[in-house]
C-alpha atoms as one frame of an Amber mdcrd trajectory, in Angstrom:
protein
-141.929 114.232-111.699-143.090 112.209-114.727-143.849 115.396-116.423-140.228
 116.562-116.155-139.342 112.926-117.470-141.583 113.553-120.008-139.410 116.922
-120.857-135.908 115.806-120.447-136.987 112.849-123.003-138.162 115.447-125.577
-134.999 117.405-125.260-132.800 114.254-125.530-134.516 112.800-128.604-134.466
 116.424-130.342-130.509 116.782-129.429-129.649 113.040-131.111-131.705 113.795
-133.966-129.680 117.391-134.403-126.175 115.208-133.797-127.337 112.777-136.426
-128.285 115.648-138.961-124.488 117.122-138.505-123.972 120.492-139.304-126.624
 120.777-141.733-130.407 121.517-141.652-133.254 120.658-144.717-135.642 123.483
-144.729-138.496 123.825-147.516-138.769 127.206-149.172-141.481 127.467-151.854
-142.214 123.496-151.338-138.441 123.231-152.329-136.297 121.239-150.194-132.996
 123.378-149.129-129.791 122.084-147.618-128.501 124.557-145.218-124.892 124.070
-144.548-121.993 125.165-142.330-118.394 126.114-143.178-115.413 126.982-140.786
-112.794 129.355-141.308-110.214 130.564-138.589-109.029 133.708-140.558-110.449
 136.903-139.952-112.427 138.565-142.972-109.758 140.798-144.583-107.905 137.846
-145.319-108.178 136.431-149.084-109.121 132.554-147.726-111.584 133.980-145.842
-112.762 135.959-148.948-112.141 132.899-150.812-114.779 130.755-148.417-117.762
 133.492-148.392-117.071 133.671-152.729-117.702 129.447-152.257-120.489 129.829
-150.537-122.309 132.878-152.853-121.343 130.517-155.870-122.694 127.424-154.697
-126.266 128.977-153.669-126.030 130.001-157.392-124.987 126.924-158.683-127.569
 125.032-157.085-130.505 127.468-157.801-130.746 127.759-153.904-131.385 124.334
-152.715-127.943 124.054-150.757-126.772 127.408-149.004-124.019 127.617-146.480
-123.463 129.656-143.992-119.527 130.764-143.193-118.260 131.249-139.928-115.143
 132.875-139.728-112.382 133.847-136.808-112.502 130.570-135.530-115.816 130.046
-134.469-116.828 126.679-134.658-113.189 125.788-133.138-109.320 125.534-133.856
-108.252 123.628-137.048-107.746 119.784-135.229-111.234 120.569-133.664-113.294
 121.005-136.875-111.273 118.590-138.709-112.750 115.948-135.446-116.430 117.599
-136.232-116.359 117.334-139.801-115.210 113.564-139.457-118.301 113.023-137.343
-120.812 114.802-139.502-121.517 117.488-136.881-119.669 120.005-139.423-120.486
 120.000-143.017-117.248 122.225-144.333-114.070 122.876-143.310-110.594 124.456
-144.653-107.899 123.334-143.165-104.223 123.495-143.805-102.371 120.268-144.400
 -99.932 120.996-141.540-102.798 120.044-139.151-104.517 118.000-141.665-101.339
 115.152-141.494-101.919 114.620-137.800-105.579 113.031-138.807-104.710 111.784
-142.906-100.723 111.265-142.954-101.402 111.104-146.662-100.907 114.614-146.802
 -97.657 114.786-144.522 -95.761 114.569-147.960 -96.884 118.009-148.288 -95.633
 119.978-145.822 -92.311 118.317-145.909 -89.534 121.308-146.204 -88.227 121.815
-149.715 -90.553 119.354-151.373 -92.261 121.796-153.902 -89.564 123.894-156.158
 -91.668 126.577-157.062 -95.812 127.481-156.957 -96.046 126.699-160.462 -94.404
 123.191-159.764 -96.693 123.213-156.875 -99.602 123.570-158.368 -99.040 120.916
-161.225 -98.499 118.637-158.146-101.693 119.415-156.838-104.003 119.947-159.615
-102.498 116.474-161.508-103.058 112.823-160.217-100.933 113.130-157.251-103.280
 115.784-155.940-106.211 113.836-156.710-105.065 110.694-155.405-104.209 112.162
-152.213-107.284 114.472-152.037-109.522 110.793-152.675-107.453 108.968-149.694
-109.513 110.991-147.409-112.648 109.658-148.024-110.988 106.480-145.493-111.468
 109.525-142.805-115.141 110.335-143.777-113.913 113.075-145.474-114.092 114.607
-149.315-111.293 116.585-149.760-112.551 119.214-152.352-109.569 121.705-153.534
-106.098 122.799-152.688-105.799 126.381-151.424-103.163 128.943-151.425-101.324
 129.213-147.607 -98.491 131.252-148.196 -94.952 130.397-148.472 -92.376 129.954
-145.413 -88.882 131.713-145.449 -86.465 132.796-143.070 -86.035 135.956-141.459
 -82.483 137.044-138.995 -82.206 140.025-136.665 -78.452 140.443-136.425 -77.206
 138.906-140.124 -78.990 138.026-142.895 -79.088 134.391-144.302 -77.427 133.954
-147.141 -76.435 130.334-147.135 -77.052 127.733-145.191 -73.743 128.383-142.988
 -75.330 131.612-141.905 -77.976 129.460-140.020 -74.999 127.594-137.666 -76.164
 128.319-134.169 -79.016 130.795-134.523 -81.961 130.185-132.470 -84.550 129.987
-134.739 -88.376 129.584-133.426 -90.012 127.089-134.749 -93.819 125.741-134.821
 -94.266 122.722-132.380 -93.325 120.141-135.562 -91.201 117.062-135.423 -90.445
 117.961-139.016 -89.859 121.875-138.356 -87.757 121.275-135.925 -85.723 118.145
-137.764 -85.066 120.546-140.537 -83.704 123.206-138.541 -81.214 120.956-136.734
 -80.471 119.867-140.367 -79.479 123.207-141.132 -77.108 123.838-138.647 -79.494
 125.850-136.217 -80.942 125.131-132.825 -84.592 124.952-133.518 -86.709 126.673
-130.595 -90.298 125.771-130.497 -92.171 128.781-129.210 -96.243 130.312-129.728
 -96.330 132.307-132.021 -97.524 135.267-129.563 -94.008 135.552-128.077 -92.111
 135.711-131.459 -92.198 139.516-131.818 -90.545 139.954-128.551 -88.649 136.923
-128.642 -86.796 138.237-131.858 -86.312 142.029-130.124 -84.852 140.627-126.929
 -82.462 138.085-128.650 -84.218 135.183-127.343 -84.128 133.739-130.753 -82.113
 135.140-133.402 -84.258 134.174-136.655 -88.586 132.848-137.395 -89.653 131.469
-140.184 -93.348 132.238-141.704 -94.934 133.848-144.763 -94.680 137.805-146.081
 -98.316 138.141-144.844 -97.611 136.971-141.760 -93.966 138.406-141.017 -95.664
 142.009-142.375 -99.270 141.808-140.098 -97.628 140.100-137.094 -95.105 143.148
-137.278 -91.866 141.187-137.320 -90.448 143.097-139.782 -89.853 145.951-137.151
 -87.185 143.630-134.880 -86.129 141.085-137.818 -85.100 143.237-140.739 -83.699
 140.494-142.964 -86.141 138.321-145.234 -84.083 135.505-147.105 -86.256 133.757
-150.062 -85.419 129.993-149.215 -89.407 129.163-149.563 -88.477 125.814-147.278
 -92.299 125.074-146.919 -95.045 125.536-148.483 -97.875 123.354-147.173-101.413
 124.005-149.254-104.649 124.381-147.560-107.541 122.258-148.385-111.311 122.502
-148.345-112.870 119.702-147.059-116.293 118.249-146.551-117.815 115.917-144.312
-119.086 112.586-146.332-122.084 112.495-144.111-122.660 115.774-145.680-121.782
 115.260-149.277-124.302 112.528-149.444-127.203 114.124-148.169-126.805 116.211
-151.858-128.372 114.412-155.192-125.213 113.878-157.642-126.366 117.575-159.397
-125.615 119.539-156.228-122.437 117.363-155.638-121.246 118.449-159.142-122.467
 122.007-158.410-120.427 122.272-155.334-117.475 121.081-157.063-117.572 123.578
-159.397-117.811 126.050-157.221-114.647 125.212-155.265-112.650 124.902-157.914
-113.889 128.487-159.343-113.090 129.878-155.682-109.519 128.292-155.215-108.663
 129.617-158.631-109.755 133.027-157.201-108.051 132.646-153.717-104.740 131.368
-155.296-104.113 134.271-157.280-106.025 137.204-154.425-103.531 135.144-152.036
-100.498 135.882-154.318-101.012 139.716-154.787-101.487 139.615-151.098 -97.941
 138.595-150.573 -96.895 141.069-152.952 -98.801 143.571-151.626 -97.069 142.427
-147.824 -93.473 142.261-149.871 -94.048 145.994-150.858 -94.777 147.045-147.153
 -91.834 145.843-145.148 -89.269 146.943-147.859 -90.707 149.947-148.115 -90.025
 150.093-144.601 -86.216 149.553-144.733 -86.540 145.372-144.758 -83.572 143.586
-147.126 -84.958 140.285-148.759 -82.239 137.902-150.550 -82.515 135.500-152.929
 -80.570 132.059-151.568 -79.815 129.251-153.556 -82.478 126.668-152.703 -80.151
 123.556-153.918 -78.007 123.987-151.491 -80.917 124.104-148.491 -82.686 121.156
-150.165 -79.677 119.455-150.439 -79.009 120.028-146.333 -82.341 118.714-145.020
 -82.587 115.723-147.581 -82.099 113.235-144.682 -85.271 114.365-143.119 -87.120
 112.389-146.369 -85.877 109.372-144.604 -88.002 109.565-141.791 -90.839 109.412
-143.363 -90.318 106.465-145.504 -93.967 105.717-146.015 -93.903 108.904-149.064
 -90.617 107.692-150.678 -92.417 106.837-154.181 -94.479 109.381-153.615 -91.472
 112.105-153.016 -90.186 110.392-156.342 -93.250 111.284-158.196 -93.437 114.868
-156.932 -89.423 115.277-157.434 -90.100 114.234-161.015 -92.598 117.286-161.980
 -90.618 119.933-163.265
C-alpha cells in the first residue's frame, strides 16, 4: 500500500511540474539548452495558413540557431479554436493561430474587427493592421496572458443566392440566408433586409439545394472546396467581412526565451504572414478561377450602399466608436 502511495505521488508531482512547464519542454543538445515548443493549427496541410505555420516554425529554428524549435500540429489536434485560445492563456500551449471571430469572445478588443463592412478593401486592411491600430490592439492582449504576434490572411466573406443573384441590397429582402452562430452575423443580415438562419456549416450544401435557405455567405476558398458552387451559382462581391487571423503566443511561453530569441521569433512571424498573405490571395484566385470556370456568375455590388444598410449595427458596440473612427479614417 505505501509503495503504491509512493507511486501515485511520483506521478502527481511529474504531471504538475509538466502543467507548470506549459506546452513547452528545455532539452540540452550539444550542452545547449533548446526550447521545444508547440503550435496549433485547425487547417489541414494543403491550406496556405497551415503552410504559413510549418514556414514559422522552419524560420524560427533558423533564426535562433536551434535553441527554440516548434513543433506544428495541424487538423485540429490540440483542440477547436476557443479551446487552444483557453490553453494558451494558461501556459499549457505555447502557440496558437486563431481567427479574431473566436478571438473577440476571450479579448473584445478585437471585436472591432470582424464587424461587417469595417475594412474597405485588403490594402486598407492591411494599413489598419500593420499601423498603430494593429499594434495597439495586438499589445491589449498581453491583459489575457497573451502576445499577439501578427495578423494573418482569412479570406474574405461575400454572398452567394441560388435562385437570383444579389445585386443590391433589395435583392436580399426575405432570403434565408445561413448564417454563423454570431450576434453580429445575424444583426447584419436582419439589417439587410434578410432573415438570417443560423445553421453548421455541414448542412449548408444541402440546405442551399433543398431551398432551406436561399443564400450563405463565406470566402471563394471555402464556397469552391465546400462545393457550394454546384447548388448556389451566384457569387456577389460585397466583401461584408473580413476578420484577420492572428498568431498568438502564450506569455508564460514568450518569457521562458532570452530577449534574442523573442526578437528572433518576431521576425520570423512577420516574414511568414508576409508569405501567407499573399499564398492566401492567389489561393482565392486560384478558387475564383474554378467555380467560374464551372458556369458560376460573380457581380460586383456597390459596397456604399451595404455599408450604408448595416451602419446601425456600429451602435451596439459602442465600446469601438473612436476606434471605428480611426479605422474609417484610413483610406
Amino acid at each position: 500500500m505505501r509503495k503504491a502511495l509512493s507511486v501515485l505521488l511520483v506521478l502527481l508531482v511529474a504531471t504538475t511540474l509538466l502543467f507548470a512547464q506549459g506546452g513547452s519542454e528545455t532539452k540540452k543538445t550539444d550542452g545547449v539548452s533548446v526550447l521545444k515548443f508547440k503550435l496549433a493549427e485547425n487547417q489541414p496541410a494543403n491550406n496556405p495558413i497551415s503552410k504559413g505555420m510549418l514556414m514559422f516554425a522552419d524560420l524560427v529554428k533558423e533564426k535562433t540557431n536551434g535553441t527554440v524549435t516548434i513543433d506544428v500540429y495541424l487538423d485540429a489536434q490540440l483542440g477547436t479554436e476557443n479551446e487552444t485560445i483557453d490553453q494558451v492563456q494558461a501556459g499549457t500551449l505555447d502557440f496558437a493561430r486563431i481567427n479574431t471571430s473566436a478571438l473577440a469572445s476571450t479579448a473584445d478588443e478585437v471585436g472591432v474587427f470582424t464587424l461587417p463592412y469595417i475594412f474597405t478593401g485588403t490594402e486598407q486592411k492591411y494599413k489598419v493592421l500593420d499601423g498603430p491600430i494593429g499594434q495597439e490592439v495586438s499589445d491589449s492582449l498581453k491583459k489575457y496572458g497573451i502576445i499577439g504576434l501578427e495578423y494573418w490572411e482569412a479570406g474574405s466573406r461575400n454572398f452567394y443566392s441560388t435562385k437570383k443573384p444579389i445585386k443590391n441590397v433589395a435583392d436580399i429582402k426575405g432570403m434565408k440566408v445561413r448564417v454563423q452562430q454570431s450576434e453580429v452575423a445575424i444583426k447584419m443580415v436582419e439589417l439587410l433586409g434578410g432573415a438570417a438562419t443560423p445553421m453548421a456549416y455541414g448542412e449548408v450544401y444541402q440546405g442551399l439545394q433543398t431551398g432551406v435557405i436561399d443564400a450563405a455567405e463565406n470566402d471563394f476558398v471555402s464556397y469552391y472546396t465546400s462545393g457550394h458552387y454546384e447548388v448556389a451559382k451566384y457569387f456577389s462581391l460585397d466583401g461584408h467581412m473580413a476578420p484577420p487571423a492572428m498568431l498568438l503566443m502564450s506569455e508564460k511561453s514568450w518569457n521562458k526565451m532570452d530577449a534574442t530569441q523573442q526578437q528572433a521569433v518576431r521576425e520570423a512571424a512577420k516574414e511568414a504572414a508576409a508569405w501567407q498573405r499573399q499564398a492566401m490571395m492567389d489561393f482565392q484566385n486560384e478558387s475564383r478561377a474554378a467555380v467560374e470556370k464551372a458556369g458560376c456568375q460573380i457581380f460586383e455590388v456597390n459596397g456604399k450602399e451595404f455599408q450604408n444598410a448595416v451602419s446601425a449595427i456600429y451602435d451596439m458596440y459602442s465600446q469601438y466608436k473612436m476606434i471605428i473612427e480611426r479605422i474609417k479614417a484610413i483610406d
